[in-house]
MARDREN-855342 format. One record per residue (C-alpha): residue in three letters; x, y, z. Coordinates in steps of 0.25 Angstrom, whole numbers, padded with zeros to 4 digits, always signed. Each point is the difference from the previous one (the first is absolute). Layout:
BEGIN
ALAXYZ ...
***
This chain:
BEGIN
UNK+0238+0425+0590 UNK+0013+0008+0005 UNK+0008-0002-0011 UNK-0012+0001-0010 UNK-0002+0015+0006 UNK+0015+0001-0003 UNK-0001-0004-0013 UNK-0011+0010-0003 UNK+0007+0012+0007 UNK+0012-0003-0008 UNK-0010+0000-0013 UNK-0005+0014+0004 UNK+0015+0006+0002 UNK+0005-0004-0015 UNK-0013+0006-0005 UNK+0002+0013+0006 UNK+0014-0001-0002 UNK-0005-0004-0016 UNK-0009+0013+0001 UNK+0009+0010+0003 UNK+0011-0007-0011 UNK-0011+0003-0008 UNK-0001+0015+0004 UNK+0014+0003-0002 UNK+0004-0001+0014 UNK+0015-0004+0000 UNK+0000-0006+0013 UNK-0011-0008-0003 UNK+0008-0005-0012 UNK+0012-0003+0008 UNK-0008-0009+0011 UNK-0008-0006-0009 UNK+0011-0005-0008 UNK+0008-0005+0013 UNK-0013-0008+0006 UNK-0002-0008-0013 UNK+0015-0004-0003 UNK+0000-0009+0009 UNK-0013-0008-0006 UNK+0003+0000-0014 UNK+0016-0004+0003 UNK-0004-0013+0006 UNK-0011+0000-0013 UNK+0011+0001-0010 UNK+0010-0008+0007 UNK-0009-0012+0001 UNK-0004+0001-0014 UNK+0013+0000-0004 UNK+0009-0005+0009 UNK+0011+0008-0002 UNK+0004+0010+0012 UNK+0008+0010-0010 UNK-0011-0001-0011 UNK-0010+0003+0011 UNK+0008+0012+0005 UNK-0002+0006-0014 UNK-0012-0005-0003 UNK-0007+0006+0012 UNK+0008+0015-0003 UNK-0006-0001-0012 UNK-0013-0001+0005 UNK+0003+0011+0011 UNK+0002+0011-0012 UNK-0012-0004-0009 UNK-0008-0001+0013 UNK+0004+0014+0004 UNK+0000+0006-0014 UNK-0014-0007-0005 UNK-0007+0002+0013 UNK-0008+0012-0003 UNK-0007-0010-0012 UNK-0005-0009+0013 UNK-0017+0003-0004 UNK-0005-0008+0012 UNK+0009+0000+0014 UNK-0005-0012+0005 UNK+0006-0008-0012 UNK+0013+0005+0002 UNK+0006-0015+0005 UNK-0004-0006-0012 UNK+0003+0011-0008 UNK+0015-0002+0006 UNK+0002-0014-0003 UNK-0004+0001-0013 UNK+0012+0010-0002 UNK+0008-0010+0007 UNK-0003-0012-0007 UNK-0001+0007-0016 UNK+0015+0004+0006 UNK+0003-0016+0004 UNK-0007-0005-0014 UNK+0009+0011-0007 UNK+0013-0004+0008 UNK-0001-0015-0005 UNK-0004+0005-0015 UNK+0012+0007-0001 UNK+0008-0013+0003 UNK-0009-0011-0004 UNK+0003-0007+0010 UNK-0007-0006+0012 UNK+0004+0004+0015 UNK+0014-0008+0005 UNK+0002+0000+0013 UNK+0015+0000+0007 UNK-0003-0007+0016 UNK+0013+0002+0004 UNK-0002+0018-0001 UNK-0016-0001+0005 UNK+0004-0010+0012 UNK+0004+0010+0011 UNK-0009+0010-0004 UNK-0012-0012+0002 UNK+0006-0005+0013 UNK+0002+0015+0005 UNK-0016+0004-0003 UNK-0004-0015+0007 UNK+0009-0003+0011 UNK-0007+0013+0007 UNK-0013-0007+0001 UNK+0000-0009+0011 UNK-0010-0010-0006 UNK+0015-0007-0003 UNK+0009-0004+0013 UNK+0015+0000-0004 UNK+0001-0016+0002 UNK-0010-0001-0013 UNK+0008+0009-0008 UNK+0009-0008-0008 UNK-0014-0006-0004 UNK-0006+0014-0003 UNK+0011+0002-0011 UNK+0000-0012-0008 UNK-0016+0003+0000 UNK+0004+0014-0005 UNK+0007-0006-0009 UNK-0010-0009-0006 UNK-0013+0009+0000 UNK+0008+0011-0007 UNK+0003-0010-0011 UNK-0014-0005-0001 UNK-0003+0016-0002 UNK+0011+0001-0011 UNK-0008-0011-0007 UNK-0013+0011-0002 UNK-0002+0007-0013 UNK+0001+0016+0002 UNK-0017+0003+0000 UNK-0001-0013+0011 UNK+0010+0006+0010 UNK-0007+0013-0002 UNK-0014-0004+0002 UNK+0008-0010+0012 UNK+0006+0012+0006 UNK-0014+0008+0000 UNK-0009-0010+0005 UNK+0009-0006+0011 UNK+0007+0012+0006 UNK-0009+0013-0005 UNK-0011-0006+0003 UNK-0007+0004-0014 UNK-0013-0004-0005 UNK+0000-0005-0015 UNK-0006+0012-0004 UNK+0011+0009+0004 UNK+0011-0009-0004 UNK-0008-0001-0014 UNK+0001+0014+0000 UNK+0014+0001+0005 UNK+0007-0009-0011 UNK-0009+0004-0011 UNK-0008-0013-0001 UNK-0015-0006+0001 UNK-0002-0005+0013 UNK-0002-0015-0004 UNK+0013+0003-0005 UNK+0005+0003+0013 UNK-0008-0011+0007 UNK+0007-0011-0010 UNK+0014+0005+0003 UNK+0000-0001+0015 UNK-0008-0014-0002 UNK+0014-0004-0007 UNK+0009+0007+0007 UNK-0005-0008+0014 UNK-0001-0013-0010 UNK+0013+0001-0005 UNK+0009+0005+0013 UNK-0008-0014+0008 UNK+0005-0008-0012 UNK+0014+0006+0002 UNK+0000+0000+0016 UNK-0007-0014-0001 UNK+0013-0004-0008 UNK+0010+0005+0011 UNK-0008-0006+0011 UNK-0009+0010+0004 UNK-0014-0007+0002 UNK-0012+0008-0003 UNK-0003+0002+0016 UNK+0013+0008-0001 UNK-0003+0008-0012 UNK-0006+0011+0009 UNK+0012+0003+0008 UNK+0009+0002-0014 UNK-0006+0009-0004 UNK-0002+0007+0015 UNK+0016-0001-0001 UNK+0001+0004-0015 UNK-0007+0014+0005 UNK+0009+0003+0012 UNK+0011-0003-0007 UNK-0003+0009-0012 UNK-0005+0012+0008 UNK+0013+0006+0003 UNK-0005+0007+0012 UNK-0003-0005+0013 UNK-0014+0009+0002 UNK-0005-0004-0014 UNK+0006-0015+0003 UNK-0009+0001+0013 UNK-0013+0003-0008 UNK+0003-0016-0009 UNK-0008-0008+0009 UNK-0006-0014-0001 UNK-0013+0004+0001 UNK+0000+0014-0009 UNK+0009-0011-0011 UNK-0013-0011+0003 UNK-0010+0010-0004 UNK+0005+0001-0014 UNK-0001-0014+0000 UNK-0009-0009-0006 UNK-0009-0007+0013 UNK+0006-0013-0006 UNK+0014+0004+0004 UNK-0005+0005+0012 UNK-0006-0012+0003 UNK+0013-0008-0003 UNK+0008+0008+0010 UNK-0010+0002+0012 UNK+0002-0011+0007 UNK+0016+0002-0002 UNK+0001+0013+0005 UNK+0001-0003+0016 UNK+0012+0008+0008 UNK+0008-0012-0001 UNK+0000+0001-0015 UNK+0002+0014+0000 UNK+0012+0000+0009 UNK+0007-0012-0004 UNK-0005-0001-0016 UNK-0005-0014+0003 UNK+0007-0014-0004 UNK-0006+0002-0013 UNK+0009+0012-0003 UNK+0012-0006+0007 UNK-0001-0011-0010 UNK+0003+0009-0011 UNK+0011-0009-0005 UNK+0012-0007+0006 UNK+0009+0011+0000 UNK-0010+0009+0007 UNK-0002-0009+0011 UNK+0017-0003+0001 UNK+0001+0015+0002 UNK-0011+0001+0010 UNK+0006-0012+0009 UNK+0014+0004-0003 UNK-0001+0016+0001 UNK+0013+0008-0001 UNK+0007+0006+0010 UNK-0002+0014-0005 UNK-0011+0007-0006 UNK-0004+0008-0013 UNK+0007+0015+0001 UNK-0014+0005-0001 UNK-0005-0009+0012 UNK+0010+0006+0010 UNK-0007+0005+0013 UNK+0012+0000+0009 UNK+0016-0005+0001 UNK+0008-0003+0012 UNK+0015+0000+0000 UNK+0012+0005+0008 UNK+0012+0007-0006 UNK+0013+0006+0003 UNK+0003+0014+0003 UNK+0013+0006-0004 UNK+0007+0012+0001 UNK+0013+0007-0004 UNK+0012-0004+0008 UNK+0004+0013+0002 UNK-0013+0005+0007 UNK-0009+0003-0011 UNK-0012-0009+0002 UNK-0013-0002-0006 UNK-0011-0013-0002 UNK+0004-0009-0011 UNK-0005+0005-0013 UNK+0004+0015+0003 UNK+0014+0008-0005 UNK+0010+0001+0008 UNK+0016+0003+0001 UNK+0005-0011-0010 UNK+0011-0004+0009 UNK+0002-0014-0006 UNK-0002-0004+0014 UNK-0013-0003+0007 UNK-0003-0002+0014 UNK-0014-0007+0005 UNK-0010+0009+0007 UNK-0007-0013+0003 UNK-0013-0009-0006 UNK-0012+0006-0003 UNK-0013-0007+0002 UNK-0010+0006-0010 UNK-0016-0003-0001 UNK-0004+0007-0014 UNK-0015+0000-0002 UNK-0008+0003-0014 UNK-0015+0000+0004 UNK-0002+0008-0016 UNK+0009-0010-0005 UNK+0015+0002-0004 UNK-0001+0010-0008 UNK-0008+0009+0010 UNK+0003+0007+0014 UNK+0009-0008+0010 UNK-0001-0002+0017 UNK+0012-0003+0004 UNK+0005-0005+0014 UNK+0015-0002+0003 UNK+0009-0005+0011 UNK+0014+0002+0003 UNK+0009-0010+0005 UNK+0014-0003+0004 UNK+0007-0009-0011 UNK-0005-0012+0008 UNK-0013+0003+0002 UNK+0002-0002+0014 UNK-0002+0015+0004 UNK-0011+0009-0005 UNK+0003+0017-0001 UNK-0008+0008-0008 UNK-0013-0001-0008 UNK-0009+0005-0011 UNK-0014+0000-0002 UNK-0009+0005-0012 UNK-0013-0003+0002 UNK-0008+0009-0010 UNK-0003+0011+0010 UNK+0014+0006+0003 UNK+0015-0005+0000 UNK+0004-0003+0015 UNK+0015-0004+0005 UNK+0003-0006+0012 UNK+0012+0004+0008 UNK+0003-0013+0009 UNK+0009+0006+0009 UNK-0006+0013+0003 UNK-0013-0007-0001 UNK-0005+0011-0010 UNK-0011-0001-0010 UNK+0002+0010-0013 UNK-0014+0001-0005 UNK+0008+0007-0015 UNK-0003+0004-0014 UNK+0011-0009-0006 UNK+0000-0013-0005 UNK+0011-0011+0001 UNK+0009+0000-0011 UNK-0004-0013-0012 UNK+0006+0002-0012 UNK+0000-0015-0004 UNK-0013-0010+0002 UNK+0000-0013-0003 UNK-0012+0002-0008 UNK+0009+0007-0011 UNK+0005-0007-0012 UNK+0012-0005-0001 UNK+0004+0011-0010 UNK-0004+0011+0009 UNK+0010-0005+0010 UNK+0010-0002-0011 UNK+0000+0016-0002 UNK-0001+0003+0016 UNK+0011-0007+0001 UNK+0007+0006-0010 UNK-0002+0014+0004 UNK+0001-0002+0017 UNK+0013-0005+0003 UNK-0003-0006+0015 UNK-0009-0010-0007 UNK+0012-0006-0007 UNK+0004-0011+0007 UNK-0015-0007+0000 UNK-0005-0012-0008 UNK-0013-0001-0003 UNK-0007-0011-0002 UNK-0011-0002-0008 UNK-0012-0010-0002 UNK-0003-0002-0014 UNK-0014-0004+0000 UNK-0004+0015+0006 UNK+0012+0007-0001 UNK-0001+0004+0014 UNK+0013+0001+0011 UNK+0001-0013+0008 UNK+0012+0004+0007 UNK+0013+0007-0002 UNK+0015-0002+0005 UNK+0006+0011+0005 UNK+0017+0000+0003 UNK+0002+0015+0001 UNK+0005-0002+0015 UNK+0013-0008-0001 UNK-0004-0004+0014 UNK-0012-0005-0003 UNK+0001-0010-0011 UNK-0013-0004-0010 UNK-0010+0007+0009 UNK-0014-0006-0005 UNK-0013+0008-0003 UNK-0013-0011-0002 UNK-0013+0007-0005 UNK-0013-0005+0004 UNK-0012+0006-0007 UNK-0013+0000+0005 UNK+0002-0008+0015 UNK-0003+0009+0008 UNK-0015+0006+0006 UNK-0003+0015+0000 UNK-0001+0001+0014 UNK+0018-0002+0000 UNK-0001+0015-0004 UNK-0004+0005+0013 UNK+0011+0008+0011 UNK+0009-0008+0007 UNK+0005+0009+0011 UNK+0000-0004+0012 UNK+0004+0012+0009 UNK-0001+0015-0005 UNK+0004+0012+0010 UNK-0002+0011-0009 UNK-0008+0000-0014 UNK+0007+0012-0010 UNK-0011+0003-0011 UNK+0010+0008-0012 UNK-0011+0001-0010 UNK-0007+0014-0002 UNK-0015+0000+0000 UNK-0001-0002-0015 UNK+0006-0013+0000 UNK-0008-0003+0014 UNK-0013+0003-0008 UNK+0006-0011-0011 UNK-0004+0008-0013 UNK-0001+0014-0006 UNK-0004+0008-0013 UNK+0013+0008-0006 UNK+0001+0010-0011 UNK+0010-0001-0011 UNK+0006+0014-0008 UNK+0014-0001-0008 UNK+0004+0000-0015 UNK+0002-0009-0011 UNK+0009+0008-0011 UNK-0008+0012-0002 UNK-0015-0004+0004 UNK-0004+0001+0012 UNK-0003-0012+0011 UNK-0013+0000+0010 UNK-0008-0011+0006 UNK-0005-0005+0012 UNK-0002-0017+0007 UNK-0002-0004+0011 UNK+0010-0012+0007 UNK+0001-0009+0012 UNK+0011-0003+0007 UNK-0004-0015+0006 UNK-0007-0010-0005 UNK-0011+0003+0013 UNK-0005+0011-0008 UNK+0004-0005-0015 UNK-0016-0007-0004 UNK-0007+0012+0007 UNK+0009+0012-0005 UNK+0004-0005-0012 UNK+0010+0007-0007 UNK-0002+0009-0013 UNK+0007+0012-0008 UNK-0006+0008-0009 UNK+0013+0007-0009 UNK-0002+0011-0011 UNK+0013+0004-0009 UNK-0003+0012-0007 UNK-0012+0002-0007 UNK+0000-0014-0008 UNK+0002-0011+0008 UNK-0006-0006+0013 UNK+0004-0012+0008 UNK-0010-0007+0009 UNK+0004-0013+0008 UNK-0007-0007+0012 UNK-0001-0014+0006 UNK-0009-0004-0014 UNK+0008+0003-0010 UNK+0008+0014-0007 UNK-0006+0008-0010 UNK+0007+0010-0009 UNK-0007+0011-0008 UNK+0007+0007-0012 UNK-0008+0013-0001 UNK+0008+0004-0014 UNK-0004-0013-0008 UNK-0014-0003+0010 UNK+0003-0014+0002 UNK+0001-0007+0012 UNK+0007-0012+0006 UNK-0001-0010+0012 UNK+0013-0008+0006 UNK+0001-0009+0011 UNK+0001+0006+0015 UNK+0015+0003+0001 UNK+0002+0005-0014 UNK+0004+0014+0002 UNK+0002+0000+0016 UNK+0004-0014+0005 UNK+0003+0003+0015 UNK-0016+0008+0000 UNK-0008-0013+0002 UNK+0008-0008+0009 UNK+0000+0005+0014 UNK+0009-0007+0011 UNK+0007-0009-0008 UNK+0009-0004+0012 UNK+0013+0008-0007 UNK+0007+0016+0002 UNK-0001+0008-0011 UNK+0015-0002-0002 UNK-0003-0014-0004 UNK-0012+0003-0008 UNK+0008+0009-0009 UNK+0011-0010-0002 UNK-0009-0011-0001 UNK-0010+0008-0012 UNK+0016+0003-0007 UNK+0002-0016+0002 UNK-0013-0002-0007 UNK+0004+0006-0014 UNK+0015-0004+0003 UNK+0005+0014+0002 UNK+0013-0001+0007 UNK+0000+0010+0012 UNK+0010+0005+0010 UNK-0006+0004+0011 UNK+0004+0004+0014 UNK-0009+0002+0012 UNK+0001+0012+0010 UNK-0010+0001+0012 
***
C-alpha cells in the first residue's frame, strides 16, 4: 500500500514538474529532465544492449524531450509520449546500421555485477553462480528481435499496460500483446537450452532488471513480484511454488545446475573476488623513510636518498561499503618491524579522522586523513605510472592475480635490512564491526577540527574568471560519508552569460545558452572530487591520484 502511495506521489511530482516545463519555467525543465534520465537509460540500455549507445541514445532523447515539450497536449500521457521518443531513437539507431544489437559481456560484466551485488537478495558465496546466470539470461536477451525487447522491457520493468506500450512504439495493441508472448516464448526456449527450467524463468529475468538498471534506487524498485505482475498467471503459476526464501537466497539447485562449469566455480570458488565485488581488504605493509631523517608512509615523496630505513609494518583495514570506486573507512596500526610491539594508530570511520598517540595516550579527533596513494583495487597500469612518478615506491613488486586484476600481494626490498618483506591482500574477510576504536586508555581527547567540519557538511559559493568571462556558482558539499546520503553534494556554475554547469549525486548537465542545447554526462564529468565524499584519501593524494588517471606525469611535493 506504502509503496503504491509512493508511486503515486512520484507520479504527481513529474506531472507538476511536466506542467511548469510546459509553462516556460526553466527550473522546471532542468528537474524534469534530471528525474526521467535515470528511467529511459536503463530503457534504452536494455533494448540495445550497448552502455555507449545508451548513453547517446538517452542524450538524444534528453534534447527532443526538452525541445518538443511544450507540443505534450495531454500531461498525464507524458510516459508514453517519452518512450515513444526513445524507441523511434532505438528503431532509427539500428536502421542506420542494419544490423541487430551485439552485445560485448566482457565491458557490460562489472557494470551488471556493480548494480546487483548491492542487493542482498545474493550472499557472496552464491556469486560465482550469480555471474555465470548473468551471463546467460543476457544472451537469451541478445536473441530478442528490437520491438520484443521493447515491449519486454515495458511490460516487465515499467510496468505498462498494452495500451500504453501500443501507443509508445507506435503499434496496435494486439501487436504489442504478440511481441511480449514471443519475447517470454523465445527467452524460455533459450534459457531452457542453458539449463534454466521454466520454474527459474522468473528469477532471470528479476536478474536481467537489476542488472540493467544502472542504479541502485531504480535497481531497488525491479522486484519479483512488480516483474510477476507483467506476467502471464501461467508463469506466475510456474514459479509460485519456487519462489521460497531458500530459493531466493541460494538460487536453488536448479540454478546451480546450470552447467558443469558453473557448478566447478561454485564448489571451487577463487581466492579473490571480481574488482567490483570488493567490500573490504586486509594487508600489512612496510613504512620507510629517508635515511637521513626525512620520513613519510609508504607511497608518499620523500628525500631520494638511495637509502631507506623502515619505519615499521603497518596493519591497514580498508573498507568500501559504496564499493571500490566510492568513499573509504580506514583503520590502521603501527607496529614495530616484528609485529611484536604496537605504537600508534589511525582511524577513519566516516564521522571524523582520529589518531591515537600510544604513548602520551592522546586521541586527535582531526580533519586529515591518512596518506593512500596506491590501493590494491587499482590496475596494474595505474600502479605502473605511480611507480613511475613517486620514487620511494621503487623497489616494490607487485603482484597480480590475472583472473581479477587485483594486488595479491607485494615484495618490498627497499630496506637492505629487511630482505623480501611480504604484503598478502585479503578482500572481503572481515565483518564491519572490525572498524570500530581500538584504544584502550585515553587521558586527554584534542578535537583540531573547526565547527564546519564538526557539522560534517556545508554550502560554499564560488567567484573567479575563466579568460575574460566571469565565474559565479554555488553547491553544497560534505566532508564525511555521515553526512554524504542526507546532504548530498551539488554545484551550480555559470561562465559568462552562455554556459551553465550543473552536476549532483544523479548525473551533470551542461547548458549552452548561445546554441540552446543541452547536454547530460555521468556524475564526475565535469567535477570528479564533488560526488564522492570521505573517500578515505588527503587531498594531496586525490590530486595525484586524478593526474595518475589520465597519465599526467606530476612532481609534486607536500608542505604541511
Amino acid at each position: 500500500m506504502k509503496s503504491g502511495k509512493k508511486q503515486e506521489n512520484d507520479n504527481m511530482s513529474i506531472l507538476d514538474l511536466v506542467e511548469g516545463a510546459k509553462s516556460g519555467d526553466k527550473q522546471s525543465l532542468e528537474e524534469l529532465a534530471l528525474q526521467v534520465q535515470p528511467r529511459i537509460r536503463a530503457f534504452v540500455f536494455r533494448s540495445t544492449l550497448n552502455n555507449d549507445v545508451a548513453d547517446d541514445l538517452t542524450q538524444d532523447v534528453s534534447l527532443k524531450m526538452i525541445t518538443s515539450i511544450s507540443t505534450l497536449r495531454n500531461n498525464s500521457s507524458f510516459w508514453p509520449w517519452l518512450y515513444r521518443i526513445a524507441a523511434n531513437n532505438i528503431n532509427s539507431y539500428f536502421r542506420q546500421r542494419k544490423a541487430s544489437s551485439a552485445v560485448n559481456f566482457s565491458s557490460l560484466e562489472e557494470h551488471m555485477l556493480q548494480a546487483a551485488i548491492e542487493d542482498d537478495t545474493f550472499e557472496v558465496e552464491n556469486r560465482p553462480v550469480y555471474q555465470e546466470l548473468s551471463n546467460i539470461v543476457i544472451k537469451a536477451v541478445e536473441k530478442l528481435k528490437i520491438p520484443q525487447r521493447m515491449v519486454f522491457s515495458m511490460r516487465c520493468f515499467e510496468k505498462m499496460t498494452y495500451p500504453q506500450i501500443a501507443k509508445a512504439i507506435g503499434c496496435t495493441e494486439n501487436s504489442a500483446r504478440v511481441n511480449f508472448f514471443r519475447a517470454k516464448k523465445q527467452l524460455q526456449s533459450k534459457l531452457k537450452k542453458r539449463g534454466i527450467k521454466p520454474a527459474s524463468m522468473l528469477l532471470a529475468i528479476v536478474l536481467f532488471g537489476k542488472i540493467t538498471a544502472g542504479q541502485k534506487a531504480l535497481a531497488a524498485t525491479i522486484t519479483q513480484s512488480s516483474v510477476a505482475s507483467g506476467l502471464s498467471t501461467t508463469t506466475v503459476a510456474a514459479v509460485a511454488g519456487a519462489l521460497t526464501s531458500k530459493f531466493t537466497k541460494i538460487i536453488s539447485a536448479a540454478v546451480i545446475t546450470i552447467s558443469v562449469v558453473c557448478l566447478y566455480i561454485y564448489l571451487n570458488k577463487p581466492s579473490l573476488p571480481d574488482r567490483a565485488m570488493v567490500r573490504s581488504i586486509y594487508f600489512t605493509e612496510q613504512g620507510v623513510g629517508s635515511a637521513k631523517g626525512s620520513s613519510s608512509l609508504a607511497g608518499q615523496d620523500i628525500e631520494n636518498t638511495g637509502i631507506w630505513r623502515t619505519k615499521g609494518a603497518y596493519e591497514q583495514w580498508c573498507s568500501f561499503p559504496d564499493g571500490p570506486d566510492g568513499s573509504m573507512m580506514f583503520k590502521m596500526q603501527r607496529w614495530n618491524i616484528d609485529r611484536t610491539q604496537q605504537w600508534c594508530s589511525w582511524l577513519q570511520d566516516g564521522i571524523a579522522n582520529y589518531y591515537y598517540d600510544s604513548g602520551a595516550k592522546k586521541l586527535y579527533i582531526t580533519n586529515d586523513p591518512v596518506g593512500n596513494l596506491i590501493l590494491p583495487t587499482d590496475s596494474q597500469e595505474f600502479i605502473e605510472f605511480i611507480a613511475q612518478q613517486i620514487k620511494s615506491l621503487r623497489g616494490i613488486d607487485f603482484k597480480y592475480d590475472k583472473r581479477t586484476g587485483l594486488v595479491k600481494k607485494t615484495v618490498d626490498n627497499r630496506v637492505d635490512d629487511i630482505k623480501d618483506f611480504t604484503s598478502k591482500f585479503s578482500y572481503n574477510s572481515f565483518q564491519k564491526d572490525i572498524m570500530q576504536p581500538f584504544w584502550e586508555e585515553i587521558r586527554e581527547t584534542i578535537d583540531q577540527r573547526d565547527q564546519m567540519h564538526k557539522r560534517g557538511w556545508t554550502y560554499f559559493t564560488v567567484e573567479g574568471q575563466i579568460s575574460q568571462y566571469q565565474v559565479t556558482g554555488k553547491g553544497r558539499m560534505p566532508f564525511v560519508y555521515a553526512t554524504c546520503k542526507e546532504h548530498t553534494p551539488w554545484l551550480h556554475i555559470k561562465i559568462g552569460d552562455f554556459l551553465e554547469v550543473i552536476e549532483n549525486d544523479s548525473g551533470a548537465f551542461l547548458i549552452d545558452h548561445y546554441s540552446s542545447k543541452q547536454y547530460f554526462y555521468p556524475t564526475g564529468t565535469f567535477f570528479k572530487g564533488l560526488g564522492r565524499p570521505w573517500l578515505g584519501l588527503c587531498s594531496y593524494d586525490v590530486v595525484r591520484r586524478d593526474a595518475a588517471s589520465h597519465r599526467i606525469p606530476f612532481n609534486s611535493e607536500r608542505k604541511d
